[in-house]
Chimera marker file (.cmm) of the C-alpha trace (Angstrom):
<marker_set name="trace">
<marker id="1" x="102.514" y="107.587" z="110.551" r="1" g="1" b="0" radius="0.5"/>
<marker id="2" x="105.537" y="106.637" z="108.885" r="1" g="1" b="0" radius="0.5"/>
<marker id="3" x="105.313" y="102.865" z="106.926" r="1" g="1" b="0" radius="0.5"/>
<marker id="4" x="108.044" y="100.115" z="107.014" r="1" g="1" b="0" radius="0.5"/>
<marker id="5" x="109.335" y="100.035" z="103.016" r="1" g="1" b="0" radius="0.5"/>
<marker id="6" x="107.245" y="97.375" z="101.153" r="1" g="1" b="0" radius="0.5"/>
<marker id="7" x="109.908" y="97.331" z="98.239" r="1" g="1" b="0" radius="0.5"/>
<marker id="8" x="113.092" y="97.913" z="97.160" r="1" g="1" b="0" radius="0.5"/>
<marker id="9" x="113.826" y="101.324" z="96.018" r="1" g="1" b="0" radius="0.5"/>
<marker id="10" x="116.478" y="100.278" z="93.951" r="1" g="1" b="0" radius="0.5"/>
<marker id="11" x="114.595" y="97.143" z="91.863" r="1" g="1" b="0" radius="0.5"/>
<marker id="12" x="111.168" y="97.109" z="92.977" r="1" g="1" b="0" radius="0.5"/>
<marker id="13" x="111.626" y="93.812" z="94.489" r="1" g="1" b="0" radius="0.5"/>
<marker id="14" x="109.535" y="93.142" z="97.446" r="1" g="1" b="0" radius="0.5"/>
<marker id="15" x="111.363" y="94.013" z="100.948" r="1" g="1" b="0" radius="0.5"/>
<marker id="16" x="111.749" y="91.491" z="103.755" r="1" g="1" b="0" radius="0.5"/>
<marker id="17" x="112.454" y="92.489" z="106.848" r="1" g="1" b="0" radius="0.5"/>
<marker id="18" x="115.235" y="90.240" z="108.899" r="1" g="1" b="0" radius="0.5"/>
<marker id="19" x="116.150" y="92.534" z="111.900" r="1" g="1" b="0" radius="0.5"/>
<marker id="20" x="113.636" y="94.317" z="114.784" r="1" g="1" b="0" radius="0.5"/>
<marker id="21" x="115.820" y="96.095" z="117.567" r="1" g="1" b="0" radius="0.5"/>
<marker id="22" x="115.499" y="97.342" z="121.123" r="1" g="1" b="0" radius="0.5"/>
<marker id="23" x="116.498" y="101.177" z="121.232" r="1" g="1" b="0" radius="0.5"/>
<marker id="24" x="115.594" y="100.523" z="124.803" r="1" g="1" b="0" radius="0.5"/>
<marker id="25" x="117.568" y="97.363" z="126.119" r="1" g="1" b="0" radius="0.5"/>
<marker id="26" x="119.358" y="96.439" z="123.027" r="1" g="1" b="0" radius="0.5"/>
<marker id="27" x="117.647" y="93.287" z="122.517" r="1" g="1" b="0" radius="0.5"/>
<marker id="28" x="117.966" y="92.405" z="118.620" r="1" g="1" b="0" radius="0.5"/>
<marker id="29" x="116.340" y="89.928" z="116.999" r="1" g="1" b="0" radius="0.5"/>
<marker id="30" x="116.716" y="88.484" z="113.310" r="1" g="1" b="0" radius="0.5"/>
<marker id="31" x="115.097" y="86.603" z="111.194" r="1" g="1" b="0" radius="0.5"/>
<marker id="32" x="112.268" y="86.859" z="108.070" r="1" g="1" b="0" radius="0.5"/>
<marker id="33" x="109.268" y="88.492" z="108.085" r="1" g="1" b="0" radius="0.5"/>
<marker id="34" x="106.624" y="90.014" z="105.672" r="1" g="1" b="0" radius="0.5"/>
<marker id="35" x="105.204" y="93.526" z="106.454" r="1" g="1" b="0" radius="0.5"/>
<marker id="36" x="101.932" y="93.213" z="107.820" r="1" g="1" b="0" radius="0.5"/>
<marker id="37" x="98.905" y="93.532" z="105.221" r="1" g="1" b="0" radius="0.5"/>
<marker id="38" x="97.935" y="96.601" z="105.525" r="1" g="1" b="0" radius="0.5"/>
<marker id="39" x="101.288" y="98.019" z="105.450" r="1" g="1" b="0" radius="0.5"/>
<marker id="40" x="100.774" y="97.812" z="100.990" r="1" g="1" b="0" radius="0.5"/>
<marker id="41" x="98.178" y="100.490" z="101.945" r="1" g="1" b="0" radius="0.5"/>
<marker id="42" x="98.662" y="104.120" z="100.977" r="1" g="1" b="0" radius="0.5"/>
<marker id="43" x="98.423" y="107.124" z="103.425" r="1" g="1" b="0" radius="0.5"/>
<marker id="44" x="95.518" y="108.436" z="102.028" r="1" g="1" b="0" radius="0.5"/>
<marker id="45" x="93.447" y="104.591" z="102.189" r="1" g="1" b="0" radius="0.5"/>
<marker id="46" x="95.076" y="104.562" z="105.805" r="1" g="1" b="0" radius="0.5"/>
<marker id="47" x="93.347" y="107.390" z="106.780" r="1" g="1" b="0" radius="0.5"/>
<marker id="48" x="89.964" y="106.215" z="105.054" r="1" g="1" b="0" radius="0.5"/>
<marker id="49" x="90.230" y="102.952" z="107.377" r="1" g="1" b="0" radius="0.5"/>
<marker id="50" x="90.724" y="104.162" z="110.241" r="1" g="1" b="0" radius="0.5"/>
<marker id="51" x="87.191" y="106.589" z="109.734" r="1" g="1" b="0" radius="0.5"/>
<marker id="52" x="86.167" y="103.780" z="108.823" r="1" g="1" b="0" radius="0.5"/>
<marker id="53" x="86.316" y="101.548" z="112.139" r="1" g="1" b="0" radius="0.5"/>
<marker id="54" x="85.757" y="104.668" z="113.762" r="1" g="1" b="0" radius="0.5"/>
<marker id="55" x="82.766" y="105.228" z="112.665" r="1" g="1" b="0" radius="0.5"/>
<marker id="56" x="82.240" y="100.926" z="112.442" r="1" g="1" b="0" radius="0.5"/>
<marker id="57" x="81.180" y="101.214" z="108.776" r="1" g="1" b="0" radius="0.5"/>
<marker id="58" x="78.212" y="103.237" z="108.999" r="1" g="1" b="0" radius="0.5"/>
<marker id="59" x="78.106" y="105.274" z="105.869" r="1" g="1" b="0" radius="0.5"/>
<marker id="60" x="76.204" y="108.132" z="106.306" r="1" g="1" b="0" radius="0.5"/>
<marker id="61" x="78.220" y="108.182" z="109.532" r="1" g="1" b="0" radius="0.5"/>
<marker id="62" x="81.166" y="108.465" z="106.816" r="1" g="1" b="0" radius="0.5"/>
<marker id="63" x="79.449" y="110.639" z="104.718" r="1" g="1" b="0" radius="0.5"/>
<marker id="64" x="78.637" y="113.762" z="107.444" r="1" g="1" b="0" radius="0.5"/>
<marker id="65" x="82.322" y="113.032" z="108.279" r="1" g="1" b="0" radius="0.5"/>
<marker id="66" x="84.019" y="113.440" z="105.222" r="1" g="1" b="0" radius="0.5"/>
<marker id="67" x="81.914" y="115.564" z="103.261" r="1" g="1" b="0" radius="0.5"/>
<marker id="68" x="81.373" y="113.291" z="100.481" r="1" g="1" b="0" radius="0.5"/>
<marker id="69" x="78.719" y="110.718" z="98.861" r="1" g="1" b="0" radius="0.5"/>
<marker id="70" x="77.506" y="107.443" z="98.946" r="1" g="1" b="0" radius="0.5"/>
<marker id="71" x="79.005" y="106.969" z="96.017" r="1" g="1" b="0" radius="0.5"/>
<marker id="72" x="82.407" y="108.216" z="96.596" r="1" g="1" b="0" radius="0.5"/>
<marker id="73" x="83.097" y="106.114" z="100.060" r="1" g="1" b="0" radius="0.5"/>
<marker id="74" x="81.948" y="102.971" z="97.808" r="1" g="1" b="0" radius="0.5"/>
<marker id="75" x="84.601" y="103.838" z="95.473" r="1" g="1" b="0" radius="0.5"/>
<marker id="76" x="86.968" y="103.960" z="98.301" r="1" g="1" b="0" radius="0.5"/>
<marker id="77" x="86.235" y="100.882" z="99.986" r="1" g="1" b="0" radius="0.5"/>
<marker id="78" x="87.029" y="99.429" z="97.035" r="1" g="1" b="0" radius="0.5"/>
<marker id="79" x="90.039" y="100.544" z="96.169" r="1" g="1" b="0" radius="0.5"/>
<marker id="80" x="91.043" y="99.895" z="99.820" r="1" g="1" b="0" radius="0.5"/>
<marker id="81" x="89.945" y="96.461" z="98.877" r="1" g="1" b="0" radius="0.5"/>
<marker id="82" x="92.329" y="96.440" z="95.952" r="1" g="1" b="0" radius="0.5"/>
<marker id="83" x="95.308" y="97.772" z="97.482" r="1" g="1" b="0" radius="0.5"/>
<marker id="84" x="94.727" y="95.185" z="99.729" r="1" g="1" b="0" radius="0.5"/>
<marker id="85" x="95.284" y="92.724" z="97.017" r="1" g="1" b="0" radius="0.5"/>
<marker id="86" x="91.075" y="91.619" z="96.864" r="1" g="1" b="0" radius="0.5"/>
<marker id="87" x="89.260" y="91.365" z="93.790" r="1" g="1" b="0" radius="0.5"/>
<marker id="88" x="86.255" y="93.385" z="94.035" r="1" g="1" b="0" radius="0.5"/>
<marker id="89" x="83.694" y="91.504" z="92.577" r="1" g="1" b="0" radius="0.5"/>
<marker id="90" x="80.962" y="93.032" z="90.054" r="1" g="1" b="0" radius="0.5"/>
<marker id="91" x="77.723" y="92.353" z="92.272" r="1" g="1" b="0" radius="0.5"/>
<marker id="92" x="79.342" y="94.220" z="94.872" r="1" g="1" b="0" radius="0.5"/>
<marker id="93" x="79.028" y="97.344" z="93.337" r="1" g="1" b="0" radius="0.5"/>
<marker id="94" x="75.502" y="96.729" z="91.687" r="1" g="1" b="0" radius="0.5"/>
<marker id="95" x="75.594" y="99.915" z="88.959" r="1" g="1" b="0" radius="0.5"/>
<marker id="96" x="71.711" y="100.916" z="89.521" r="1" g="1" b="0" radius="0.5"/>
<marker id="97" x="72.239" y="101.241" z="93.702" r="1" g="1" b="0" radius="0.5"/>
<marker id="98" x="75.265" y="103.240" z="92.972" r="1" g="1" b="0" radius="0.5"/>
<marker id="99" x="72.889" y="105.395" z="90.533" r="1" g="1" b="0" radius="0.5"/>
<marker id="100" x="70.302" y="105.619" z="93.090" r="1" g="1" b="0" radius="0.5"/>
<marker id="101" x="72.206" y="106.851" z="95.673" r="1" g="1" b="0" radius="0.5"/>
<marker id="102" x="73.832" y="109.324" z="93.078" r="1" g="1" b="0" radius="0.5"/>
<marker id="103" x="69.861" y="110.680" z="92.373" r="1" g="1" b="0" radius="0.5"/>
<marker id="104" x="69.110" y="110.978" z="96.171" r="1" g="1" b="0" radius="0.5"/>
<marker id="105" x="72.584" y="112.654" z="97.138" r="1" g="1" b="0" radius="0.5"/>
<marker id="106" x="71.535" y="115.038" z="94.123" r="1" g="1" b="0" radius="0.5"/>
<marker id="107" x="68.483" y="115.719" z="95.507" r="1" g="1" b="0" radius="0.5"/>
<marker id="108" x="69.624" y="115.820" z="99.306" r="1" g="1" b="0" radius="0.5"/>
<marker id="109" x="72.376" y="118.673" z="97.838" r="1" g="1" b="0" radius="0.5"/>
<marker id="110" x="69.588" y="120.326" z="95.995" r="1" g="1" b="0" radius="0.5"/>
<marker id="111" x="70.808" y="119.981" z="92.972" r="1" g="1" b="0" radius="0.5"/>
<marker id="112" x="67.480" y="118.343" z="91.799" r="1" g="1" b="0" radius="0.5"/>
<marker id="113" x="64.185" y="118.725" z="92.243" r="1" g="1" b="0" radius="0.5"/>
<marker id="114" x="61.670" y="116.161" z="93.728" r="1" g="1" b="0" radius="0.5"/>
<marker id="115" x="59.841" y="115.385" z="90.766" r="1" g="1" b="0" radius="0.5"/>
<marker id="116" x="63.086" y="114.849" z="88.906" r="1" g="1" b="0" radius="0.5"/>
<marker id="117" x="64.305" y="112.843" z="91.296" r="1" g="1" b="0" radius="0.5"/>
<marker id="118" x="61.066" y="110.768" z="91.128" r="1" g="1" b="0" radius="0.5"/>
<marker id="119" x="61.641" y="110.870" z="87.060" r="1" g="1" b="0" radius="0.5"/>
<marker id="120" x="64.690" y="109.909" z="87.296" r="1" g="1" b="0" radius="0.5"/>
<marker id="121" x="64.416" y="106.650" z="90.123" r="1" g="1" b="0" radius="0.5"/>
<marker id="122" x="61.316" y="105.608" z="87.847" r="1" g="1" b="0" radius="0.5"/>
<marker id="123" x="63.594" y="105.446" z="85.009" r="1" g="1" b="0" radius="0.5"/>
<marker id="124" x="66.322" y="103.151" z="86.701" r="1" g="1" b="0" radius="0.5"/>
<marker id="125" x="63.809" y="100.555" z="87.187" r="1" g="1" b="0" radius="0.5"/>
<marker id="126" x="63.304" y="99.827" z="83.161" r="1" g="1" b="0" radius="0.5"/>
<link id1="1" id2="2" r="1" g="1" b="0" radius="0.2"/>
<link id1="2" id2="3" r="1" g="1" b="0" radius="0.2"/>
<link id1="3" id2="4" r="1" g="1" b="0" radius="0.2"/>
<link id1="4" id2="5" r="1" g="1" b="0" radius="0.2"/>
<link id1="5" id2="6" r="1" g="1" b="0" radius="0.2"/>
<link id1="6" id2="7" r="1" g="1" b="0" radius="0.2"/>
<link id1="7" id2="8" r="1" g="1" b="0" radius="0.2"/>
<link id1="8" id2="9" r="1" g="1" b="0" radius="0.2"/>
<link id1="9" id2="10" r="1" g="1" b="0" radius="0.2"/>
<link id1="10" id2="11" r="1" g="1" b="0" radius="0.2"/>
<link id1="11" id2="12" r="1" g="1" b="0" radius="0.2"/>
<link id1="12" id2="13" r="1" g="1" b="0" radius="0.2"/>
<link id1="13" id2="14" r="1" g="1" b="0" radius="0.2"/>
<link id1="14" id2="15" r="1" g="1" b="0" radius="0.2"/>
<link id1="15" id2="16" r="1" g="1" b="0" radius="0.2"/>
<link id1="16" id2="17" r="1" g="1" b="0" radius="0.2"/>
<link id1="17" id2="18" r="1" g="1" b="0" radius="0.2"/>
<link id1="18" id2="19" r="1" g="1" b="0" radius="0.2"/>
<link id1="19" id2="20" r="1" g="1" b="0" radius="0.2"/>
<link id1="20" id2="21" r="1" g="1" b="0" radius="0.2"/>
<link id1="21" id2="22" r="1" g="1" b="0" radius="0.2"/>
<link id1="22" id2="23" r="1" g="1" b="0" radius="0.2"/>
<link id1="23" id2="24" r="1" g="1" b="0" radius="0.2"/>
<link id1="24" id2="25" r="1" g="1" b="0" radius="0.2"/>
<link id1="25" id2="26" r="1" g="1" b="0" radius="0.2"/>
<link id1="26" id2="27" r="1" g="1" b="0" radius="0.2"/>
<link id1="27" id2="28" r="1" g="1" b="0" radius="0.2"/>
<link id1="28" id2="29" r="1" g="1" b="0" radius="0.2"/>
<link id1="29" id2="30" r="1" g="1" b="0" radius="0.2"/>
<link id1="30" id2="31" r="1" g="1" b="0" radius="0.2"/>
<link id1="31" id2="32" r="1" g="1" b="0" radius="0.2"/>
<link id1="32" id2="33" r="1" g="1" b="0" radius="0.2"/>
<link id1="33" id2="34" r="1" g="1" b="0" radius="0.2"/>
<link id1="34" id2="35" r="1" g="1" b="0" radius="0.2"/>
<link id1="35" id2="36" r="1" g="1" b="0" radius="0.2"/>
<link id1="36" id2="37" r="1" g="1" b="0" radius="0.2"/>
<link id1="37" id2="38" r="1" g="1" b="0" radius="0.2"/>
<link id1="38" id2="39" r="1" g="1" b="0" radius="0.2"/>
<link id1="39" id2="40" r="1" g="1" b="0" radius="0.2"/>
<link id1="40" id2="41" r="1" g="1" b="0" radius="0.2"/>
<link id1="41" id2="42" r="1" g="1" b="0" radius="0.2"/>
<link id1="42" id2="43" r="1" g="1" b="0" radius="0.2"/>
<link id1="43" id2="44" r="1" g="1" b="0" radius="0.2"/>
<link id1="44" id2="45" r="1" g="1" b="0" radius="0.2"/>
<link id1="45" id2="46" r="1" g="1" b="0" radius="0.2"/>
<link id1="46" id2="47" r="1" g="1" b="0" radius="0.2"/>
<link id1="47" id2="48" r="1" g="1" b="0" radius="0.2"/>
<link id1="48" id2="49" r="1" g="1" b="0" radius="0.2"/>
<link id1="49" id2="50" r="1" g="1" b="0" radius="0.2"/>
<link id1="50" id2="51" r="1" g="1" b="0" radius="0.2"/>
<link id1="51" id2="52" r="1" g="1" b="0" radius="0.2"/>
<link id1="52" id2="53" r="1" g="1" b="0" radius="0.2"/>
<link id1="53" id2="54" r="1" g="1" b="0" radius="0.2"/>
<link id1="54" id2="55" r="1" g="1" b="0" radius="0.2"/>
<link id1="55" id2="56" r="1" g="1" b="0" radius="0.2"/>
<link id1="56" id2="57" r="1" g="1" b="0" radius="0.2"/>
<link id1="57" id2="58" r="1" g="1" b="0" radius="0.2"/>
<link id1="58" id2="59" r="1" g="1" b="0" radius="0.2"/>
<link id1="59" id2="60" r="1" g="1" b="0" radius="0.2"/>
<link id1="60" id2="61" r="1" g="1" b="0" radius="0.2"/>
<link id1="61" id2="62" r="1" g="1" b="0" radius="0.2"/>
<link id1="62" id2="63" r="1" g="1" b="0" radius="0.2"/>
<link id1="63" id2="64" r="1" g="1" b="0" radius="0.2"/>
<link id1="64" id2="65" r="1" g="1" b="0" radius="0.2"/>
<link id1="65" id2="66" r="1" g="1" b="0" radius="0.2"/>
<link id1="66" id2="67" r="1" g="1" b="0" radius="0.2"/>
<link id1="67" id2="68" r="1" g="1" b="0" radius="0.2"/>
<link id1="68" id2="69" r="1" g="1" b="0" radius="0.2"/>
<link id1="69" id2="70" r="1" g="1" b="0" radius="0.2"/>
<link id1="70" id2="71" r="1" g="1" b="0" radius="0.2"/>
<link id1="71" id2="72" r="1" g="1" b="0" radius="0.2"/>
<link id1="72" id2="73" r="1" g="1" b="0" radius="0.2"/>
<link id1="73" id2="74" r="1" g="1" b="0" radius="0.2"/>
<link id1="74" id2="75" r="1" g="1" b="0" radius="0.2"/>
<link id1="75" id2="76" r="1" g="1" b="0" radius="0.2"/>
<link id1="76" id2="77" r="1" g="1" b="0" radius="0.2"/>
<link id1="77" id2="78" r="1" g="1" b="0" radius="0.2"/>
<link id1="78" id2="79" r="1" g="1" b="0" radius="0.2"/>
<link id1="79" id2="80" r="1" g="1" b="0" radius="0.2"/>
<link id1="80" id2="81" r="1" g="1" b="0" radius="0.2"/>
<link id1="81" id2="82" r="1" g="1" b="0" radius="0.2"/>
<link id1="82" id2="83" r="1" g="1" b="0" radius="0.2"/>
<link id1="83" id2="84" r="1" g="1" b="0" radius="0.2"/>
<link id1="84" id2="85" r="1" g="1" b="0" radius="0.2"/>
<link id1="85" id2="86" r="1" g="1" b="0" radius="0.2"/>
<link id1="86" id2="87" r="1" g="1" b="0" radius="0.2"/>
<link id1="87" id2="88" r="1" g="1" b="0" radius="0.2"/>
<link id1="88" id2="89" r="1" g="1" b="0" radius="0.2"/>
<link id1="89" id2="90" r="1" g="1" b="0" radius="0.2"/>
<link id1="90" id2="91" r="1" g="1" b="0" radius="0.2"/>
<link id1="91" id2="92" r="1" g="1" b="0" radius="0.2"/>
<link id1="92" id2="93" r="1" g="1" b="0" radius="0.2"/>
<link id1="93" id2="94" r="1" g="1" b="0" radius="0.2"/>
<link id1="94" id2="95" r="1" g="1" b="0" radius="0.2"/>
<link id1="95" id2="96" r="1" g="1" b="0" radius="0.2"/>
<link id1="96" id2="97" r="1" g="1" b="0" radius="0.2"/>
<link id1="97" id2="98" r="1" g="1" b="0" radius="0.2"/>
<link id1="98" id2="99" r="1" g="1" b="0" radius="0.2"/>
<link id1="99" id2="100" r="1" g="1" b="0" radius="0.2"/>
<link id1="100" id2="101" r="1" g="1" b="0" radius="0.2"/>
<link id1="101" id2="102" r="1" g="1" b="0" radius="0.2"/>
<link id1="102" id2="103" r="1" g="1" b="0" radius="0.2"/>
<link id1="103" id2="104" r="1" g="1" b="0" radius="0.2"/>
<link id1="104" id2="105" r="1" g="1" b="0" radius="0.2"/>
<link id1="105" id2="106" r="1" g="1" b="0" radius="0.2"/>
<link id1="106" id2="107" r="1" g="1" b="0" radius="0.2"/>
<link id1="107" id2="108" r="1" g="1" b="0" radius="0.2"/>
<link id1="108" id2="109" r="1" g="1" b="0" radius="0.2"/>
<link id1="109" id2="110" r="1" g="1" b="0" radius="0.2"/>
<link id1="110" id2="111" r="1" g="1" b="0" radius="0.2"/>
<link id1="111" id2="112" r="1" g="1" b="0" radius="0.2"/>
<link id1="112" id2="113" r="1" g="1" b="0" radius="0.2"/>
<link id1="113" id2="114" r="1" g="1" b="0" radius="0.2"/>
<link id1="114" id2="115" r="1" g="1" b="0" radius="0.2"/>
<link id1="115" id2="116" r="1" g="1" b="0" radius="0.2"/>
<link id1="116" id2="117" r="1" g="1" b="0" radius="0.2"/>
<link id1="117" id2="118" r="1" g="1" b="0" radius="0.2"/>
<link id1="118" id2="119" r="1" g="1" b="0" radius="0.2"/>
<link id1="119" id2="120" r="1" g="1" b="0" radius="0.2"/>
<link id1="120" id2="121" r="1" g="1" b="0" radius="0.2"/>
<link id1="121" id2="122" r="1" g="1" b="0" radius="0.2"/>
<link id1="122" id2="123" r="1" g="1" b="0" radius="0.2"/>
<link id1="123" id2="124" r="1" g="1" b="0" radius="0.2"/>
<link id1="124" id2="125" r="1" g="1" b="0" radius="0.2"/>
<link id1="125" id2="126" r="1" g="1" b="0" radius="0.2"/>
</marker_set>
């Protein structure tokens, strides 16, 4: 899907746009108006979003989908978040969940045993 220009390519100003056409009927019609938000979003966090609604946020439905962790899609959403021009705010990404999740997709890959797994959940909790 090709994306309207969000800025100039010669300054790096911020692009308006001021005329929509008809190829059809020839109906033109000018004026000023801002790209829609999610137009400042990049292919790639496109592509993300739309899985996302797809799959209407579920996250393991994202994760069998994709091929990658809990972790990972968290660090997405956020920087979908971002390029969206939100702050993500530091209690939304609490840093022992995101650990957590890290230990279980370890031991879900089988990268880890159970017992280490248990060590190593036991551990986040001091």
């Amino acid at each position: 899907m090709r994306k309207i220009l969000e800025r100039c390519p010669s300054c790096g100003a911020h692009l308006e746009v001021t005329r929509l056409s008809c190829p059809s009927c020839g109906t033109v019609i000018e004026g000023h108006y801002s790209p829609c938000t999610f137009c400042k979003l990049s292919p790639d966090s496109l592509r993300f979003l739309e899985i996302f609604v797809r799959c209407r946020g579920n996250i393991k439905e994202m994760e069998r989908e994709l091929g990658i962790s809990y972790p990972t899609i968290r660090n997405r959403l956020n920087q979908v978040i971002r390029e969206l021009g939100y702050e993500v705010r530091a209690e939304e990404e609490p840093e022992s969940r995101i650990k957590r999740q890290e230990i279980l997709q370890m031991l879900d890959d089988g990268k880890i045993s159970p017992n280490e797994a248990a060590q190593m959940l036991k551990a986040l909790k001091r």
